[in-house]
MARBA-3410 file (N, C-alpha, C, O; in Angstrom, 1 decimal):
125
4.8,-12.9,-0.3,3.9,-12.1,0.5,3.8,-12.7,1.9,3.9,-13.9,2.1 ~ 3.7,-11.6,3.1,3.6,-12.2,4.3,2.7,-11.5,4.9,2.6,-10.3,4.9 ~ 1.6,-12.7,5.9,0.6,-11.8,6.3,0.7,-11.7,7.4,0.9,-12.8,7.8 ~ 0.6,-10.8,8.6,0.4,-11.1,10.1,2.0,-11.8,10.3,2.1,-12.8,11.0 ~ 2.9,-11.4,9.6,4.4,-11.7,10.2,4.6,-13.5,9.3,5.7,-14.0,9.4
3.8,-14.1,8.7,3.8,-15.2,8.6,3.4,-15.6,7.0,2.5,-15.1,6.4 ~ 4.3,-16.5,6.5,4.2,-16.3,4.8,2.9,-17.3,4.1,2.6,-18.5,4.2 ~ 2.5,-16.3,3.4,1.2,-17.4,2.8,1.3,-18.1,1.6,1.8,-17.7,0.6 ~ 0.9,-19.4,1.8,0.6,-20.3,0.3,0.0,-19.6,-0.7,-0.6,-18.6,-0.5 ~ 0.2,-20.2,-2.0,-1.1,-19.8,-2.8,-2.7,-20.0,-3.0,-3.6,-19.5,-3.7
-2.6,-20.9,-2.1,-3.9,-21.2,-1.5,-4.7,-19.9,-0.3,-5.8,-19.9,0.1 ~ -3.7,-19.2,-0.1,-4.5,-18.2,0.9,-4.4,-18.3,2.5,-4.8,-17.5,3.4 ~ -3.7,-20.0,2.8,-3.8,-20.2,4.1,-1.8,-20.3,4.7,-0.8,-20.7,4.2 ~ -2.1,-20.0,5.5,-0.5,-19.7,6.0,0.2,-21.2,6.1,-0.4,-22.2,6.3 ~ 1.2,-21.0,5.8,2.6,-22.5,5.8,3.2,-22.6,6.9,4.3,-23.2,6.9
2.7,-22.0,8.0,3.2,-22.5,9.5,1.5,-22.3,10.7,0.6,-21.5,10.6 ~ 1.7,-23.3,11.7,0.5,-24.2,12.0,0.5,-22.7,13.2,-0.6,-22.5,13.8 ~ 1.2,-22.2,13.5,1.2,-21.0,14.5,0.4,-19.4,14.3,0.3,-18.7,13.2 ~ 0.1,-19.1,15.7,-0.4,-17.8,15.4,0.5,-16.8,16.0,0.6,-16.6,17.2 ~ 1.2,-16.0,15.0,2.0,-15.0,15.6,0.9,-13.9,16.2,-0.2,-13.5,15.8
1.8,-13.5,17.3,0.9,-12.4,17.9,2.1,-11.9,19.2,3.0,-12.7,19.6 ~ 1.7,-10.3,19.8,2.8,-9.9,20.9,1.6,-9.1,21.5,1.2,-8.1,20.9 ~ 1.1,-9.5,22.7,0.6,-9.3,23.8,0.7,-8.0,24.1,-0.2,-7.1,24.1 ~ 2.2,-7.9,24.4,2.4,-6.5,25.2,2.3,-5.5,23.9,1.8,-4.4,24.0 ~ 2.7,-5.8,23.0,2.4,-5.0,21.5,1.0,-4.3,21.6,0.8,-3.1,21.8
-0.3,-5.4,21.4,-1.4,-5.3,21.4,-1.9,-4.1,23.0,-2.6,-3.1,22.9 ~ -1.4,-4.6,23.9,-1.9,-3.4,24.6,-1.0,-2.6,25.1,-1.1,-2.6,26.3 ~ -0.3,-2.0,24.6,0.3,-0.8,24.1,-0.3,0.0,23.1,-0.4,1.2,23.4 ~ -0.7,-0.4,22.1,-1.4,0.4,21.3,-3.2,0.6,21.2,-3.8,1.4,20.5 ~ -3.8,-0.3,22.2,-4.3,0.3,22.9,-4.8,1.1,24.3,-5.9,1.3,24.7
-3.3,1.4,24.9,-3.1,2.1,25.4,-3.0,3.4,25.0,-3.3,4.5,25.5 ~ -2.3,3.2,23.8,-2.3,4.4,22.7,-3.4,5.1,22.6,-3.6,6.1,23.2 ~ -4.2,4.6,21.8,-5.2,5.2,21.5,-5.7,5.6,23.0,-6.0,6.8,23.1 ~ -5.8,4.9,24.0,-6.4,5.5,25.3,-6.1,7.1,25.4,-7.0,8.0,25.6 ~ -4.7,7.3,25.3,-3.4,8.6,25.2,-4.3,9.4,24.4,-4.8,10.4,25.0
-4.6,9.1,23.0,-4.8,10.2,22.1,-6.2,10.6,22.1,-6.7,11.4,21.4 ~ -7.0,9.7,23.1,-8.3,10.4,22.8,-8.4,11.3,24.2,-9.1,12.3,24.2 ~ -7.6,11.0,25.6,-7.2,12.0,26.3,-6.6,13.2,26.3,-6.6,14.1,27.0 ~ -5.5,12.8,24.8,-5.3,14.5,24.6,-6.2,15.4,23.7,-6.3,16.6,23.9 ~ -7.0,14.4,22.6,-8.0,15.4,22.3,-9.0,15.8,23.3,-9.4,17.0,23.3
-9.5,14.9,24.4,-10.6,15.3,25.4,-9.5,16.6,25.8,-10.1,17.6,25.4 ~ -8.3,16.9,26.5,-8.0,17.9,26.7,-7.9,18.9,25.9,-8.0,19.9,26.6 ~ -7.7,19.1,24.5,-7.1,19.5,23.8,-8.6,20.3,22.8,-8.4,20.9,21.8 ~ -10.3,20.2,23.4,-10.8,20.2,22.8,-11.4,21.9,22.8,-11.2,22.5,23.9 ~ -12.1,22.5,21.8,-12.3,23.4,21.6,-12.8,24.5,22.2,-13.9,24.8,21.8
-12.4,25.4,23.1,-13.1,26.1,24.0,-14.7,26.4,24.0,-15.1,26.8,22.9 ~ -15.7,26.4,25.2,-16.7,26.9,24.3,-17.0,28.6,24.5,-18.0,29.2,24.3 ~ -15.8,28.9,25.0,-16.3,30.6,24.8,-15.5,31.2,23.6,-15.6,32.4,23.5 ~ -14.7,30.2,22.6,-14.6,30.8,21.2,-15.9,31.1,20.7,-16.2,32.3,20.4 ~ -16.7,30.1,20.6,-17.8,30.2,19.5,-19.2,31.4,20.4,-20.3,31.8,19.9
-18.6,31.8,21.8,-19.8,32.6,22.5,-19.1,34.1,22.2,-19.7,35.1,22.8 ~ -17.9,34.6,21.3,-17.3,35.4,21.3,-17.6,35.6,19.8,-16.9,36.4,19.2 ~ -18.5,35.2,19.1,-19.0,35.4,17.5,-20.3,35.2,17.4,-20.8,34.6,16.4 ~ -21.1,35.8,18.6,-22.5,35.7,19.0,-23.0,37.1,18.7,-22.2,38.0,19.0 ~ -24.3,37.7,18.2,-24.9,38.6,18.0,-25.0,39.3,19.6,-25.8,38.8,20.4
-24.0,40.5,20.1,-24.7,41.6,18.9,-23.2,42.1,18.3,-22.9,43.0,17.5 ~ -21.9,40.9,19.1,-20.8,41.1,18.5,-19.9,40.6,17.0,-18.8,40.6,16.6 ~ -21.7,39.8,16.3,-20.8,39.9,15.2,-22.3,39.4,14.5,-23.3,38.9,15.0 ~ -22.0,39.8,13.4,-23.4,39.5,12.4,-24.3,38.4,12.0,-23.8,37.3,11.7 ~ -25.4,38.6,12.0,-26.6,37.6,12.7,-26.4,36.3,12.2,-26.6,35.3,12.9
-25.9,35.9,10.8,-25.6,34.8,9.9,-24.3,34.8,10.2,-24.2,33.6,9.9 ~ -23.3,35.1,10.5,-22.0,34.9,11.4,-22.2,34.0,11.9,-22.0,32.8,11.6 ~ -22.8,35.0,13.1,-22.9,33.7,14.6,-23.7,32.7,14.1,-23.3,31.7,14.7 ~ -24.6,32.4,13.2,-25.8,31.4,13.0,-24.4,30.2,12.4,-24.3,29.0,12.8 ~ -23.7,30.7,11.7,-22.5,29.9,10.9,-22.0,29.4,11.8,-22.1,28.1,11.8
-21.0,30.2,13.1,-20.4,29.7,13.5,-20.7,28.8,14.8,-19.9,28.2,15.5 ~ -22.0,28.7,15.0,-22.9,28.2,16.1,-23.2,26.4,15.3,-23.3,25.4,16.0 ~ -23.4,26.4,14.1,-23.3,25.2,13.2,-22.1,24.8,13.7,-21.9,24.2,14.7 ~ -21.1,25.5,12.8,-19.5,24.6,12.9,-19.2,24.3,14.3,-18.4,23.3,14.5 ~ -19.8,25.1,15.3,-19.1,24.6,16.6,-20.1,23.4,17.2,-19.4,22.6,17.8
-21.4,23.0,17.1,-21.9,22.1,17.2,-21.9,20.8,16.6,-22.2,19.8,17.2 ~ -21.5,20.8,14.9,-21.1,20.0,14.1,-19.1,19.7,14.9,-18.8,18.6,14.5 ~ -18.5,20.1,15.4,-17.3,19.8,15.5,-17.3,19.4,16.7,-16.4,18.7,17.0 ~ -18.5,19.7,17.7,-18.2,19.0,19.1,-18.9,17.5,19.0,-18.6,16.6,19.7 ~ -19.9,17.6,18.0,-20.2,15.9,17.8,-18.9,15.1,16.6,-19.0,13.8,16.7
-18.4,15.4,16.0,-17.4,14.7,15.3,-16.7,14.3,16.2,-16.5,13.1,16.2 ~ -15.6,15.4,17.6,-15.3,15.4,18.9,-15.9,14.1,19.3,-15.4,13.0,18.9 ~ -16.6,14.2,19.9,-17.1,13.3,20.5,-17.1,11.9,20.1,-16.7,11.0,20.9 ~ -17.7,11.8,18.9,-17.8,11.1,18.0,-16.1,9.8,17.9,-15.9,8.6,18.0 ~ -15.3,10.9,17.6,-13.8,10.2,17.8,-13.1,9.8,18.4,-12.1,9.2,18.2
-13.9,10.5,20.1,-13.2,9.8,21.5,-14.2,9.1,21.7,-14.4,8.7,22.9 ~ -14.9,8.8,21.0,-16.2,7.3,21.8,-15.4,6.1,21.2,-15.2,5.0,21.8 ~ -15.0,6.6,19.6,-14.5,5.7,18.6,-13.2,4.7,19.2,-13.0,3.5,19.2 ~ -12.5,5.9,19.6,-10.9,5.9,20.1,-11.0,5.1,21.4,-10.0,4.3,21.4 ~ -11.8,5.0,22.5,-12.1,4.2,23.4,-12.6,3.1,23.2,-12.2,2.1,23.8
-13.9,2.9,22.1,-14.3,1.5,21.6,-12.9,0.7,20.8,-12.5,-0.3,21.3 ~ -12.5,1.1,19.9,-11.2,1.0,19.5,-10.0,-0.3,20.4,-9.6,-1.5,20.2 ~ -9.9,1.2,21.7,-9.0,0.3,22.8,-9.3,-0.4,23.8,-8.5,-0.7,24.7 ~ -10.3,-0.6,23.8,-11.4,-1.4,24.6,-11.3,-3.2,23.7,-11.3,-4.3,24.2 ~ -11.4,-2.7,22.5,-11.4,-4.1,21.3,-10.1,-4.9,21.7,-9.9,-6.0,22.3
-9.1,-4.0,21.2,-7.8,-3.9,21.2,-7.7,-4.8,22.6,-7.6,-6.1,22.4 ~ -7.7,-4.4,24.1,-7.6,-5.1,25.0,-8.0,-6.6,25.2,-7.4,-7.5,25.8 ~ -9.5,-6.6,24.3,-10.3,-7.8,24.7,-9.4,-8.5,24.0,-8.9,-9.4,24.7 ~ -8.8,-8.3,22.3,-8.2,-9.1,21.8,-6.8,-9.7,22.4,-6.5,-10.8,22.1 ~ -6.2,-9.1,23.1,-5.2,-9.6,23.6,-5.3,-10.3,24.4,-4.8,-11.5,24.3
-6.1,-9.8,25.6,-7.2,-10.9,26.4,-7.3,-12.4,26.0,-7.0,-13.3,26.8 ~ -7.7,-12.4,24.5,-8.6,-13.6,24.4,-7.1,-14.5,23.6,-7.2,-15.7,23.4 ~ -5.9,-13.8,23.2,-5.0,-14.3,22.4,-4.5,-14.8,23.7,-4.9,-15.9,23.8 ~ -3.9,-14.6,24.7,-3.7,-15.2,26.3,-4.5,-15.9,26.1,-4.0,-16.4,25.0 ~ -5.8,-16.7,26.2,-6.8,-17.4,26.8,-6.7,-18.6,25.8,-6.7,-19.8,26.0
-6.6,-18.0,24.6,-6.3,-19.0,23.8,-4.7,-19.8,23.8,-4.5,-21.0,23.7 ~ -3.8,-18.9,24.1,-2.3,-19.1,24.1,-2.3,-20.1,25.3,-1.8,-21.2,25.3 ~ -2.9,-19.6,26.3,-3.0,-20.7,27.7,-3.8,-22.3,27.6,-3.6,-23.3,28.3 ~ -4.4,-22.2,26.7,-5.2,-23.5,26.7,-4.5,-24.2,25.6,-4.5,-25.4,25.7 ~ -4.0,-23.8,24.8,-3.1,-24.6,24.0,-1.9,-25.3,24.3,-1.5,-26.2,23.6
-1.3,-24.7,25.5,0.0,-25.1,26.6,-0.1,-25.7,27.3,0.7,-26.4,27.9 ~ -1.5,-25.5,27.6,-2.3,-26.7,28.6,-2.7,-27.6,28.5,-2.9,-28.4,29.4 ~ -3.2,-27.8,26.6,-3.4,-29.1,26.1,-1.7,-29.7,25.8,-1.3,-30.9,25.9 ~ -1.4,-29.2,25.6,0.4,-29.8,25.0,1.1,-30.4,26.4,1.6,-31.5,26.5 ~ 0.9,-29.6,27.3,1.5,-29.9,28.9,0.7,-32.0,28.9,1.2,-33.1,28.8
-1.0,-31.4,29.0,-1.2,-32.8,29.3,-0.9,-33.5,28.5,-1.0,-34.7,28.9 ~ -0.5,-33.3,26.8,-0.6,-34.9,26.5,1.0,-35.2,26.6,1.3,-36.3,26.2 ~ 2.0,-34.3,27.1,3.3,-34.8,27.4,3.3,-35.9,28.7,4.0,-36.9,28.7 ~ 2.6,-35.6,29.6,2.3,-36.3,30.7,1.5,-37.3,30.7,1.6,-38.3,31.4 ~ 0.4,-37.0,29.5,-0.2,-38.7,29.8,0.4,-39.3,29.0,0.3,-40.5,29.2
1.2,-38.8,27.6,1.8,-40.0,26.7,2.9,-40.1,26.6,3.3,-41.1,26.1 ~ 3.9,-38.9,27.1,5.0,-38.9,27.0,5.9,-40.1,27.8,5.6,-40.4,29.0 ~ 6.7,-40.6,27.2,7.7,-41.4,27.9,9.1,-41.1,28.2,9.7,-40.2,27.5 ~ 9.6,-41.7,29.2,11.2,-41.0,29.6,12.0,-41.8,29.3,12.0,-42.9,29.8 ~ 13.0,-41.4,28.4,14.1,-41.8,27.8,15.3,-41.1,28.4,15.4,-39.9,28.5
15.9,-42.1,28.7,17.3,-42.0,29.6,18.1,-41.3,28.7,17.8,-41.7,27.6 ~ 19.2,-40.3,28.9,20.0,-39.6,27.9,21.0,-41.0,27.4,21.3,-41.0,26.2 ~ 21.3,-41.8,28.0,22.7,-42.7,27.2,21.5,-43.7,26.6,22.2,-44.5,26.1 ~ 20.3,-44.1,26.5,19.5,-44.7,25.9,19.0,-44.1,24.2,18.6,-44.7,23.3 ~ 19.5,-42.6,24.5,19.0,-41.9,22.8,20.0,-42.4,22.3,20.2,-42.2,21.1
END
C-alpha cells in the first residue's frame, strides 16, 4: 500500500523520514477549482427563465414551483462557488505553508553543514 506517493509500514507510519509533496501541483489545482467556479459563476441560470413561468403566463402553483426550484438552485449555486473558492483558497495556504516548512528545513541542514561540517580534501577520501 502507498500513501501520499510514499509506502507505509504496518504500523501505519511511512518508511521514508520525507514528505513528498509538488508545489506547483498544489496550486494548479487550486487554480482549478478557481477556473470551475468562474465557469459556473458564468455559466449560471438566467433570471428571466424563471420570470417567464410567472402568473398570468402560466399557472398559479406553476410559477409558485418554479419560483422554489429557482431560489433553491441559486443558493446551492452559490453555495458551491463559496465552497469552490474556500477550497482554493485552502489549497494555496497549503502549499504556502509546505514552502515554509520546506525552507526551514534547508535552512536547518544548510547550518549544521557549516557549523559541523568538516572539509576533506578529495585525495584524503
Amino acid at each position: 500500500m502507498r500513501l501520499n506517493q510514499l509506502p507505509v509500514d504496518r504500523d501505519g507510519a511511512t518508511t521514508e523520514g520525507t514528505l513528498d509533496y509538488n508545489t506547483d501541483s498544489i496550486n494548479g489545482n487550486a487554480n482549478l477549482l478557481i477556473e470551475i467556479a468562474g465557469l459556473l459563476h458564468e455559466g449560471r441560470p438566467d433570471s428571466d427563465l424563471g420570470t417567464m413561468a410567472r402568473v398570468p403566463r402560466s399557472h398559479t402553483e406553476v410559477a409558485a414551483a418554479v419560483e422554489g426550484f429557482g431560489r433553491f438552485a441559486n443558493d446551492q449555486f452559490l453555495d458551491t462557488v463559496a465552497l469552490l473558492a474556500a477550497l482554493a483558497t485552502r489549497l494555496k495556504t497549503t502549499g504556502t505553508d509546505f514552502v515554509a516548512v520546506d525552507d526551514a528545513n534547508t535552512r536547518r541542514f544548510l547550518d549544521n553543514v557549516l557549523s559541523h561540517g568538516q572539509y576533506v580534501a578529495p585525495e584524503a577520501k
